[in-house]
C-alpha positions in Angstrom: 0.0 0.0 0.0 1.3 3.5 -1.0 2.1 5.8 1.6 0.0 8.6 2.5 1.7 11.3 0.5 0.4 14.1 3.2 3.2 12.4 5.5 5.3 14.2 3.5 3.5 17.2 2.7 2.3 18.2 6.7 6.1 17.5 7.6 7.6 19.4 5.4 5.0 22.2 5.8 5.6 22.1 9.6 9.2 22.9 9.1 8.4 25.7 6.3 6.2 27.8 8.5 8.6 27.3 11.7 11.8 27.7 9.7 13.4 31.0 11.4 12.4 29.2 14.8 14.1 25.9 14.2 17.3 27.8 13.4 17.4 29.8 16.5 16.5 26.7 18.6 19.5 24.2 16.8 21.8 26.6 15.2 24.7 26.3 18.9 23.8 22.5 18.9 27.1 20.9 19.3 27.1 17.4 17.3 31.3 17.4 16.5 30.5 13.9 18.1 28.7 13.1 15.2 30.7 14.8 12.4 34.0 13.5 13.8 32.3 10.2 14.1 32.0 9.8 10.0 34.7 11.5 9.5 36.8 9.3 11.3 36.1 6.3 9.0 37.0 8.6 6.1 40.1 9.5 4.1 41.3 13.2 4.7 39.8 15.7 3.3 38.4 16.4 0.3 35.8 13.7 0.9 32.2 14.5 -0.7 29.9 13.9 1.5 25.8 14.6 1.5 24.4 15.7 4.0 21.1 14.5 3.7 18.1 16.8 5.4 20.8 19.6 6.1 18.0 22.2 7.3 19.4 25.8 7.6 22.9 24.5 6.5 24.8 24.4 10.0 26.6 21.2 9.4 26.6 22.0 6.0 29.2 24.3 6.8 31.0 22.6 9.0 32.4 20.1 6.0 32.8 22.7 4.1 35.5 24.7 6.3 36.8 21.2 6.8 37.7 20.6 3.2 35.0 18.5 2.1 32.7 18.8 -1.2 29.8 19.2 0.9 26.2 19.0 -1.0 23.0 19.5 1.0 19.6 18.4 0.8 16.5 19.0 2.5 12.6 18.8 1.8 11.6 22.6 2.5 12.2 25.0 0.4 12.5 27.7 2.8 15.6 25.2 4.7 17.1 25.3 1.3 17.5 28.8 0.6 18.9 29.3 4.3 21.4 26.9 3.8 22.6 27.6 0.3 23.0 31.2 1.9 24.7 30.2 5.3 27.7 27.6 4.3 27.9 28.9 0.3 27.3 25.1 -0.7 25.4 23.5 -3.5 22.0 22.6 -1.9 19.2 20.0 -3.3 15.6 20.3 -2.8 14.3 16.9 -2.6 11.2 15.4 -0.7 12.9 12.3 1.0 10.4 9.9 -0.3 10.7 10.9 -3.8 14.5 11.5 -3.9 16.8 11.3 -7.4 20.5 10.7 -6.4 23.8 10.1 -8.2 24.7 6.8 -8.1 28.1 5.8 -6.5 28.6 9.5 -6.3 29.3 10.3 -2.6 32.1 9.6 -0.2 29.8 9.9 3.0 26.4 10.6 3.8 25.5 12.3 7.0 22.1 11.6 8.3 21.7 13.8 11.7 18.0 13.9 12.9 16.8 13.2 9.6 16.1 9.7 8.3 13.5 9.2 11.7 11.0 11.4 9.6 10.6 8.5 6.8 7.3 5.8 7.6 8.4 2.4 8.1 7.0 1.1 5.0 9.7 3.7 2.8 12.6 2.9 4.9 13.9 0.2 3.4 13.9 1.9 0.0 15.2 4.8 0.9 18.4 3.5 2.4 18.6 1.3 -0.9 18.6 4.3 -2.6 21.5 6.0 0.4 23.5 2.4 -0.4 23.6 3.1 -4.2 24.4 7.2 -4.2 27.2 5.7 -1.8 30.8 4.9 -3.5 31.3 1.0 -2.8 33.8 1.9 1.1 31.2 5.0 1.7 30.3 5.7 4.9 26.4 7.0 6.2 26.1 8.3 9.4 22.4 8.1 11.5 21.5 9.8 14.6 17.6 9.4 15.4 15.5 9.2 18.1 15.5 6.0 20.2 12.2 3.9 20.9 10.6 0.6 20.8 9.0 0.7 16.9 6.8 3.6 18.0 5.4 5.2 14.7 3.2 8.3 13.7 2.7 11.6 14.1 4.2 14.2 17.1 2.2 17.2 16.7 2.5 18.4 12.6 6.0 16.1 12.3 6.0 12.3 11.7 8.4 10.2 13.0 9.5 7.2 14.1 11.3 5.6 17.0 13.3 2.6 16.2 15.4 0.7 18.7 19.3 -0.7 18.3 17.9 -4.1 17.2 15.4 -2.5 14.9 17.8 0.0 13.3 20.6 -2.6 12.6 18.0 -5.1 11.1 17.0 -2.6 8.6 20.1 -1.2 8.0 22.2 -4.8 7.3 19.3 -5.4 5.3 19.9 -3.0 3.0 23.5 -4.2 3.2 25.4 -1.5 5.3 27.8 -3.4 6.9 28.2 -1.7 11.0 31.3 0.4 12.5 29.9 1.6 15.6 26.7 2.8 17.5 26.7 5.4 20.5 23.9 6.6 22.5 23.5 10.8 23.0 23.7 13.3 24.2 27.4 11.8 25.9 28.2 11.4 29.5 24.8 10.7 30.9 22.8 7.7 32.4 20.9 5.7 29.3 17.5 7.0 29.6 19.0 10.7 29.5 20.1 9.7 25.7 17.3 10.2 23.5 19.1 9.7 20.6 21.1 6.5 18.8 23.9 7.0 16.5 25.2 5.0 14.6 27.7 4.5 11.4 27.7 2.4 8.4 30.0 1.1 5.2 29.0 0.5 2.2 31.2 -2.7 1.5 
């Protein structure tokens, strides 16, 4: 059965109309955890990397000053335009269930707070379709929010909330082999870490 194509739609709406809001409020987030952790598995720069639902740009930058060929994408159109501003990168405006990307074109692909917005039912074509933009030793970073299988909508967002076990099923089944997994934010007792990280090769 198709998905509901207003998933997308309400989502990406949400974030349109609260644009200027969602940059103040995640702009000082500090995820150099997360950057250094794809990085890490990565040749020194330049590395091109996409980073997939890049919002206002602010990681989007980061690579940049750090050497890489950075390309951003995001849904909303209003998160485009900020971030083709912000970090001077090329910037694609894709809806993440319709998405048309190069194939073995990318070095890494850097998923932070992203891929949680995609239903259940798209997942495992959509990180079929992260696999094949990959270069065959690519690397995909994943940081979402941590739950039990919970799925549907959080006020005008959808989401879902996939545990370790869940998100390595889905992800081996698309063929990513694993590198490493950490829970966030660091330092803190497990159920002050909303969020699950994680990093992938494409053999």
């Amino acid at each position: 059965m198709p998905t509901d194509p207003r998933i997308s739609q309400r989502t990406l709406e949400h974030y349109q109309r609260n644009a200027d809001d969602f940059w103040q409020g995640t702009r000082d987030h500090d995820v150099s955890q997360n950057i250094a952790s794809l990085l890490r598995h990565l040749p020194p720069a330049p590395q091109t990397i996409l980073d997939f639902g890049c919002g206002p740009g602010r990681d989007l930058k980061t690579f940049h000053e750090l050497g890489h060929l950075a390309i951003g994408l995001d849904g909303a159109a209003r998160f485009v335009s900020m971030a083709r501003e912000y970090s001077g990168c090329e910037v694609w405006q894709q809806d993440f269930l319709q998405l048309q990307l190069p194939a073995a074109h990318f070095d890494g692909v850097f998923a932070n707070a992203a891929l949680f917005h995609i239903p259940g039912a798209e997942l495992p074509r959509v990180l079929a379709q992260l696999f094949a933009t990959l270069k065959p030793g690519g690397v995909l970073f994943c940081s979402n929010p941590r739950g039990n299988g919970e799925e549907g909508w959080q006020g005008e967002r959808y989401g879902c909330w996939h545990s370790w076990p869940q998100w390595q099923a889905l992800l081996q089944g698309a063929g990513f082999a694993p590198l490493e997994h950490y829970y966030r934010p660091p330092g803190l007792p497990r159920e002050q870490q909303p969020w699950l990280a994680s990093v992938w090769r494409r053999p």
